[in-house]
Backbone bond lengths (Angstrom), bond angles and torsions (degrees), N, CA, C in turn:
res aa  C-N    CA-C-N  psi(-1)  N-CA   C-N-CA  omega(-1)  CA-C   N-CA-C  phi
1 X - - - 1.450 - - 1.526 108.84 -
2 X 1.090 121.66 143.04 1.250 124.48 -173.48 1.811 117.04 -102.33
3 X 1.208 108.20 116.50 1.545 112.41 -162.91 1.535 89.83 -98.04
4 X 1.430 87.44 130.64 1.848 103.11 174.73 1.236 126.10 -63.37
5 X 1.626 117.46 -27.38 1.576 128.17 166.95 1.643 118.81 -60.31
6 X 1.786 104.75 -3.41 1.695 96.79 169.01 1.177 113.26 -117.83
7 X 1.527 116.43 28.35 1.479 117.94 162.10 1.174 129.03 -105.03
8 X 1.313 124.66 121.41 1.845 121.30 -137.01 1.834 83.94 -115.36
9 X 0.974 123.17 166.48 1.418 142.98 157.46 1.448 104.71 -45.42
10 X 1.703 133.40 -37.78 1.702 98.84 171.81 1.475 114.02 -84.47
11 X 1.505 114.90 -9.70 1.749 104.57 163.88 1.428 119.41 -67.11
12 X 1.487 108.08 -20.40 1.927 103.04 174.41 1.441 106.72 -74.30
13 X 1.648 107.71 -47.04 1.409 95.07 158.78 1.144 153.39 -17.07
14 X 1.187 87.49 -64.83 2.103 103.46 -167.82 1.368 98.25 -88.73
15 X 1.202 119.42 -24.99 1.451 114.96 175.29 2.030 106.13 -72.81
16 X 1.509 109.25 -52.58 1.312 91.29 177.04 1.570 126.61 -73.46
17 X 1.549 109.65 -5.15 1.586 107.60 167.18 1.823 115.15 -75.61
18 X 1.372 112.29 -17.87 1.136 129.47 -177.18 1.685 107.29 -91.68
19 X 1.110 148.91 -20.30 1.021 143.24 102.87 1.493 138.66 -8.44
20 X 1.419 108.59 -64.16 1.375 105.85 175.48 1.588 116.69 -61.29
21 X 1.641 116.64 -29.79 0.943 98.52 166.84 1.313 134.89 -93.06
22 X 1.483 103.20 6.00 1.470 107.30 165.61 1.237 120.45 -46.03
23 X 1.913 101.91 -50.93 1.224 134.34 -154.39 1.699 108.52 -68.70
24 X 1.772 98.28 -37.14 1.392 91.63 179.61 1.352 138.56 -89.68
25 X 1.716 99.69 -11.08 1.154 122.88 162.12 1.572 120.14 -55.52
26 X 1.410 107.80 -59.63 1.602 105.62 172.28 1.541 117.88 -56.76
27 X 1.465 109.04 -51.34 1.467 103.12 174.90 1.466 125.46 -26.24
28 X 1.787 87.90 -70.33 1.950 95.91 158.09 1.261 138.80 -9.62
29 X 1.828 110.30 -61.58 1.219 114.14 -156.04 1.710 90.23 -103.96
30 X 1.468 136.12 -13.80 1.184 130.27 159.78 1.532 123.53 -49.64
31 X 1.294 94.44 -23.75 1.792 113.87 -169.32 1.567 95.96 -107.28
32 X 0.925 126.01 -32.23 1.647 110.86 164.58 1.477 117.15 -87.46
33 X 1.405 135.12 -12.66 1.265 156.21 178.05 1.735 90.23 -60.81
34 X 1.540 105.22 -50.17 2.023 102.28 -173.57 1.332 102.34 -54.41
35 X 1.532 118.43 -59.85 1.349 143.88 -169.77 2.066 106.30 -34.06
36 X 0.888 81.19 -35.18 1.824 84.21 -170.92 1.515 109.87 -67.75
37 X 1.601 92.33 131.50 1.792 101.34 179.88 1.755 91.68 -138.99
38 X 1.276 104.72 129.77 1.483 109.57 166.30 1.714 119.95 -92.56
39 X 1.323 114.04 176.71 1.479 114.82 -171.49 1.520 92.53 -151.61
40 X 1.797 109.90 133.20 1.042 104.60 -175.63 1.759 91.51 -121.10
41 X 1.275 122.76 178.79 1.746 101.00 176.92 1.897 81.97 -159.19
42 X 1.522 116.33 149.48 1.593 112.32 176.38 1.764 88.38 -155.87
43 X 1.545 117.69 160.66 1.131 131.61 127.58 2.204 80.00 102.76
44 X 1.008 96.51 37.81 1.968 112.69 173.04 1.534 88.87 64.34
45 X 1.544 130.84 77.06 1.191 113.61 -175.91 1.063 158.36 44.69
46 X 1.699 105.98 24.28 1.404 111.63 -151.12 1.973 84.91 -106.33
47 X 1.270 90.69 -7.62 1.907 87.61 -176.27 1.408 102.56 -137.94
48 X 1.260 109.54 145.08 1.527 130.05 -174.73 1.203 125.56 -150.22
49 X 1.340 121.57 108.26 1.239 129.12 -149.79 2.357 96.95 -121.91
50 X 1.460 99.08 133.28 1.534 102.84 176.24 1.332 95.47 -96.28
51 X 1.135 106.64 173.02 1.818 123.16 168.76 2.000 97.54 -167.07
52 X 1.771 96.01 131.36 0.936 119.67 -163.14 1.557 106.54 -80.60
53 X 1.307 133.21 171.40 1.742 124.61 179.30 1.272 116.98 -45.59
54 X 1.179 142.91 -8.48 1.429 157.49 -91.96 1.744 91.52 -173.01
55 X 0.931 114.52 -44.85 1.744 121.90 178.67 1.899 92.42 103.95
56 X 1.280 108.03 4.01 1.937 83.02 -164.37 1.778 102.53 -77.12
57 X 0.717 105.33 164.41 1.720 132.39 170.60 1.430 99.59 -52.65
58 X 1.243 137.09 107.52 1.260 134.19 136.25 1.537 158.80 -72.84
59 X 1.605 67.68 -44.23 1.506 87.33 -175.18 1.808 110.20 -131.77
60 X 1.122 141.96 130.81 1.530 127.24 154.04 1.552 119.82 -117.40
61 X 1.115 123.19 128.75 1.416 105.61 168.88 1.650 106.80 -141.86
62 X 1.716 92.02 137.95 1.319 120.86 -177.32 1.780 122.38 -91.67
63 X 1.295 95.27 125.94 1.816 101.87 177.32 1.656 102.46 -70.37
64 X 1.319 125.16 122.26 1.727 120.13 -177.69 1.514 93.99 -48.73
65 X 1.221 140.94 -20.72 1.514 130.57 173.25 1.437 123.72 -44.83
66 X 1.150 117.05 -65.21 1.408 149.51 147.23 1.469 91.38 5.73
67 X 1.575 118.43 -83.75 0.955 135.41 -147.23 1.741 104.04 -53.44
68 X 1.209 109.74 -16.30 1.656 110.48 -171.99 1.663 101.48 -92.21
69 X 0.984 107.87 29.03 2.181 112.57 167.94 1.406 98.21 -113.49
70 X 1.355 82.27 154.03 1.833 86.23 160.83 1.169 131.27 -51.51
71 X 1.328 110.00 174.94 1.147 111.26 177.48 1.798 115.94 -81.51
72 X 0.974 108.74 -70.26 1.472 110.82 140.68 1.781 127.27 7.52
73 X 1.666 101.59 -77.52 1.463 112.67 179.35 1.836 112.67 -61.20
74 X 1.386 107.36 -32.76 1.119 135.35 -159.88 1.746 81.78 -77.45
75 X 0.996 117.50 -83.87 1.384 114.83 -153.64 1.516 94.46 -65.33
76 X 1.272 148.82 -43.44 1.773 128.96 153.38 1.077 131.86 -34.52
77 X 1.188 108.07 -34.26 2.126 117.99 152.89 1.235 123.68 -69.71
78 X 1.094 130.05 -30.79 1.650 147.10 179.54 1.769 89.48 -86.12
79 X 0.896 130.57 -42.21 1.724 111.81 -174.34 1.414 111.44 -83.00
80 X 1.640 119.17 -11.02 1.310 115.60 -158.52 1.496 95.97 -101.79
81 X 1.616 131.45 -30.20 1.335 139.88 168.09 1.396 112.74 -69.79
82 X 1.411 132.08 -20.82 1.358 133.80 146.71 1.344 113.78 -60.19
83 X 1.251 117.64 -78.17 1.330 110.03 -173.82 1.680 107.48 -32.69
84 X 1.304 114.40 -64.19 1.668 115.46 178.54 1.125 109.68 -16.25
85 X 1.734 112.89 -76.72 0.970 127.80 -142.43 1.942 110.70 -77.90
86 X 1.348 105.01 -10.05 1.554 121.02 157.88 1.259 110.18 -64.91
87 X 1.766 117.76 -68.94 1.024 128.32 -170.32 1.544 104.38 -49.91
88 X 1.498 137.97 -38.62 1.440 139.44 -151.92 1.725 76.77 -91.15
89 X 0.929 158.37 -76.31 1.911 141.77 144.65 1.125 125.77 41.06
90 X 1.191 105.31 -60.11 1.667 120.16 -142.02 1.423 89.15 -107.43
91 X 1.937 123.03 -57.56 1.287 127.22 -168.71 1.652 89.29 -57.99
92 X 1.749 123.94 -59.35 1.843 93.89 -171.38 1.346 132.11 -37.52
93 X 1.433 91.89 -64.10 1.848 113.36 165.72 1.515 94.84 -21.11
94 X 1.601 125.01 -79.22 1.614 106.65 -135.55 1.746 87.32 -80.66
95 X 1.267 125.93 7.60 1.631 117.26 -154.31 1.723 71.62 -88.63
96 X 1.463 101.97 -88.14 1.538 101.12 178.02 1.843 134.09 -1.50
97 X 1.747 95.76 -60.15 1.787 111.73 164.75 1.370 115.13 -52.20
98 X 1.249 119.76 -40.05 1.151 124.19 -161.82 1.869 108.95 -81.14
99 X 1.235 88.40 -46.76 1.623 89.30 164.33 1.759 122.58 -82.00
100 X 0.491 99.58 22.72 1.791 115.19 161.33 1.290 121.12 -120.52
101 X 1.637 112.38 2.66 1.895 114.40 160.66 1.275 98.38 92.64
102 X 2.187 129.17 7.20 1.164 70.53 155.17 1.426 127.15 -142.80
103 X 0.981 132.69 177.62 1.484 131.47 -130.97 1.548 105.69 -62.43
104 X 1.635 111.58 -58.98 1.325 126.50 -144.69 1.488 103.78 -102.44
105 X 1.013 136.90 117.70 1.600 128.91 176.37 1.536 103.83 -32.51
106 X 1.257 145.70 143.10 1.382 165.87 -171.84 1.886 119.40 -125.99
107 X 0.936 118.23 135.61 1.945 99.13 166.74 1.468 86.01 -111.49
108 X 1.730 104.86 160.75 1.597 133.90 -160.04 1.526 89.35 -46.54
109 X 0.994 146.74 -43.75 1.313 153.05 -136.98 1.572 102.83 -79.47
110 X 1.661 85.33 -56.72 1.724 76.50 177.55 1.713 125.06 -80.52
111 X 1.416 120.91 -2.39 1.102 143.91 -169.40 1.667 93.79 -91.49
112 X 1.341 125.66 -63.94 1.518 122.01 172.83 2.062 114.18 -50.15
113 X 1.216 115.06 -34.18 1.114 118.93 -174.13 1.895 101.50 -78.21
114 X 1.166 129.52 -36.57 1.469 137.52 158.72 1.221 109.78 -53.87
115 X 1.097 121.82 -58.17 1.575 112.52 162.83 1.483 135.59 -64.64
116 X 1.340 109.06 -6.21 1.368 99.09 159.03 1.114 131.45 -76.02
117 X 2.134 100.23 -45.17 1.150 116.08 -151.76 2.003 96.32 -84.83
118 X 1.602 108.49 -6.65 1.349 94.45 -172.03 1.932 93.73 -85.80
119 X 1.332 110.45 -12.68 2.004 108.06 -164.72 1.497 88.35 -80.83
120 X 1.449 138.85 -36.79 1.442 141.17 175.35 1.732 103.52 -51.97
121 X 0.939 91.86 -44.66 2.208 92.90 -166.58 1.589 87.01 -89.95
122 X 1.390 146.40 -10.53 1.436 122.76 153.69 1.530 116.73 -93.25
123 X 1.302 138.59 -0.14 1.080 137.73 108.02 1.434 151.31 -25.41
124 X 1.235 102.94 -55.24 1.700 102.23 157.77 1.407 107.79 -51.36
125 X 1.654 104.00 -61.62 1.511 111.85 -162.72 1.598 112.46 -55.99
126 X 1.603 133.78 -21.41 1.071 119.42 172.32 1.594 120.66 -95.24
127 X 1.461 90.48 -8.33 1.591 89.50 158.47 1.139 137.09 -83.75
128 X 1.434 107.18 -5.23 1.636 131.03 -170.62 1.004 73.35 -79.73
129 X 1.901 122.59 -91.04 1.435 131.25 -157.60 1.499 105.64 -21.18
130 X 1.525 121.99 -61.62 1.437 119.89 -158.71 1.353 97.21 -61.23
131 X 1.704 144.69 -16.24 1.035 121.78 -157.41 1.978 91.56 -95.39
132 X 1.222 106.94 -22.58 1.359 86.02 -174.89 1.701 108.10 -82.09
């Protein structure tokens, strides 16, 4: 159990310098989290589909080749360069998470809520400090 009478002012310290870089670390990858655009591609390149940080559909563009499949084949190629281009999304996202320490893939949500609750506990801690 941890008794509060053996925590001296350089453990608030190192704990709130360890914080800040919690803090700046996530910031980071929140701000590269926007940055992410996926690319999905089907049918030998003849289709290419973007997807924004977000996974949405941005962009598609069609080779006039393309256009000589069915309709059918066509729209099974058009879902499979989406999906990609989600999937190429999701792998930045968790590549990004993952290099910021942390373990489990996360969505922004729970990553903004970590960052609050970690800027609150470096708050206390510099208010602690000021009290000693």
């Amino acid at each position: 159990m941890l008794d509060p009478g053996d925590i001296g002012p350089e453990d608030l310290e190192r704990v709130a310098r360890e914080t800040e870089t919690a803090l700046r670390r996530l910031a980071d990858v929140q701000s590269r989290l926007g940055d992410v655009r996926g690319t999905g591609t089907a049918a030998d390149g003849m289709i290419v589909v973007g997807a924004d940080s977000t996974g949405r559909v941005d962009s598609i563009k069609l080779n006039p080749r393309v256009m000589r499949l069915g309709s059918q084949e066509l729209a099974d190629h058009l879902l499979r360069a989406v999906t990609a281009a989600q999937d190429d999304c999701a792998r930045q996202a968790q590549a990004l998470i993952a290099e910021a320490g942390v373990a489990a893939p996360v969505d922004e949500a729970a990553i903004q809520a970590m960052e609050r609750r970690l800027m609150q506990t470096h708050e206390a801690f510099v208010k602690e400090l000021g009290d000693f």
